[in-house]
C-alpha positions as CSV (number, residue, x, y, z in Angstrom):
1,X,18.6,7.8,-3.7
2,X,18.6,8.3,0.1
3,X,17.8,10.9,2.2
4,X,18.4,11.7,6.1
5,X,15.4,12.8,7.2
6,X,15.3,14.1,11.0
7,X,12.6,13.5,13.2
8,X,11.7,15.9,16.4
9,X,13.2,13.6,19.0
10,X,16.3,14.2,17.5
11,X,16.5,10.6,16.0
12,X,17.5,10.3,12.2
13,X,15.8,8.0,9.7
14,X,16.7,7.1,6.3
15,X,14.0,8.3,3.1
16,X,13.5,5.9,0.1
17,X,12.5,7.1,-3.1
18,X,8.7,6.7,-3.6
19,X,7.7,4.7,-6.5
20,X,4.3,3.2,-7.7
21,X,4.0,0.2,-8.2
22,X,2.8,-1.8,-11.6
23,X,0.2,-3.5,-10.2
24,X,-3.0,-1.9,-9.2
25,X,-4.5,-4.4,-6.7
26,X,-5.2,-4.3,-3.1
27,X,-1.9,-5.5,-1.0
28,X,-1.9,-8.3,1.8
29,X,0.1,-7.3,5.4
30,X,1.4,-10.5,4.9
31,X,3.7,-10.4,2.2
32,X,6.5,-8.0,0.3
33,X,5.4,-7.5,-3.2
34,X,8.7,-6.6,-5.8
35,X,8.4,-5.0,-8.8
36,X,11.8,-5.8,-10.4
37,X,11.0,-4.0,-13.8
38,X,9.6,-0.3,-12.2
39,X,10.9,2.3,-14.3
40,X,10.8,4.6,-11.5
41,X,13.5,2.9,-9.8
42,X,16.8,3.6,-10.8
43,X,19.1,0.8,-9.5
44,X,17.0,-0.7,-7.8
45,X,13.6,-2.3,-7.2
46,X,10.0,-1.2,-6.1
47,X,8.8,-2.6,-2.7
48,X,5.7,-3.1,-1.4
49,X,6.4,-3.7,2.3
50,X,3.8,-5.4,4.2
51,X,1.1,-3.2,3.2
52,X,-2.6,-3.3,3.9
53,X,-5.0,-2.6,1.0
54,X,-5.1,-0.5,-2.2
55,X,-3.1,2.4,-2.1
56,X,-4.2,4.4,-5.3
57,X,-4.4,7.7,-4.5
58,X,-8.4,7.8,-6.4
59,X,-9.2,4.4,-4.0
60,X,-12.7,4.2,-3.2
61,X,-12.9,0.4,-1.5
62,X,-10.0,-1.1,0.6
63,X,-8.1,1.8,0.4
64,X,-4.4,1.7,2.1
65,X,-3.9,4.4,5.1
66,X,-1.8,7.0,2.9
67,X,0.9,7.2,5.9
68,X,1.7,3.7,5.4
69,X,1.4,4.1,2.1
70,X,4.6,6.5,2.2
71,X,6.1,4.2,4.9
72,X,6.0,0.4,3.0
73,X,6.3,1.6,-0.7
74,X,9.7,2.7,-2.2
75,X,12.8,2.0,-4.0
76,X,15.3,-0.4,-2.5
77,X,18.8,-1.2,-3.7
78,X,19.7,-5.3,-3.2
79,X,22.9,-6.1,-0.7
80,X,24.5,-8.8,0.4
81,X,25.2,-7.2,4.1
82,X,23.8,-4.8,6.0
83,X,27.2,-3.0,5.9
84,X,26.3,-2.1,1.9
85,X,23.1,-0.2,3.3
86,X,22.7,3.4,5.0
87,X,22.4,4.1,8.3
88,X,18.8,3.3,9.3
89,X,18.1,0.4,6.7
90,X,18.9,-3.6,7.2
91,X,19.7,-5.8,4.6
92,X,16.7,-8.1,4.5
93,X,16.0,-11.2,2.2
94,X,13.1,-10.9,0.2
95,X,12.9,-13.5,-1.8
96,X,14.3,-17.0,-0.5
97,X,15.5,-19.3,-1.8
98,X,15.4,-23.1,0.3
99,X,17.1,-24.9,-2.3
100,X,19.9,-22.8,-2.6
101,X,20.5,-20.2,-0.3
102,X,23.0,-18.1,-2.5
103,X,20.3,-17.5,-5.0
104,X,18.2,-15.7,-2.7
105,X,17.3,-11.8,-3.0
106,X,18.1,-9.4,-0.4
107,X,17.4,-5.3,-0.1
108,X,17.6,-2.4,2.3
109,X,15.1,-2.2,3.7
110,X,14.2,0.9,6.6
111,X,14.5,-0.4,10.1
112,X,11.3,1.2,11.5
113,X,9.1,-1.2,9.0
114,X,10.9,-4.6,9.9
């Protein structure tokens, strides 16, 4: 499921699976969509991190930058700790839960799009 990908300073960064997402609608920066029931996405879930617009690959209006596209839009596997994801994610809640706190959803998620 993950890959080390190196960049040319040297650095590495983790690779999530790509997946597309169910929905075909234009996403808000503001929020982290999760698509629970993606068939793409084998032990795990389909994330739409914080992503600007409609990224449909035939877009014509509102269109998502396809770079951030490939960035905010991938496969993550939940975790309780950031010691149950790779090097180069953190183990972020998604969904939470005020009520009670153990029933809240976390996944790796990469670092460079916190």
């Amino acid at each position: 499921m993950l890959e080390d990908a190196s960049q040319d300073d040297g650095a590495v960064s983790v690779v999530l699976e790509s997946c597309t997402p169910s929905a075909a609608i234009n996403f808000d920066a503001q929020e982290v969509y999760l698509d629970t029931s993606n068939t793409e996405c084998i032990d795990s879930s389909c994330i739409v991190f914080h992503l600007d617009g409609n990224p449909a690959e035939n877009c014509t209006q509102d269109c998502a930058d396809p770079i951030e596209v490939s960035k905010r839009i991938f496969c993550a596997p939940r975790c309780d700790d950031s010691s149950d994801c790779a090097n180069g994610l953190e183990c972020l809640t998604i969904l939470q839960n005020a009520s009670s706190p153990s029933l809240s959803v976390r996944y790796c998620i990469p670092s460079s799009v916190i």
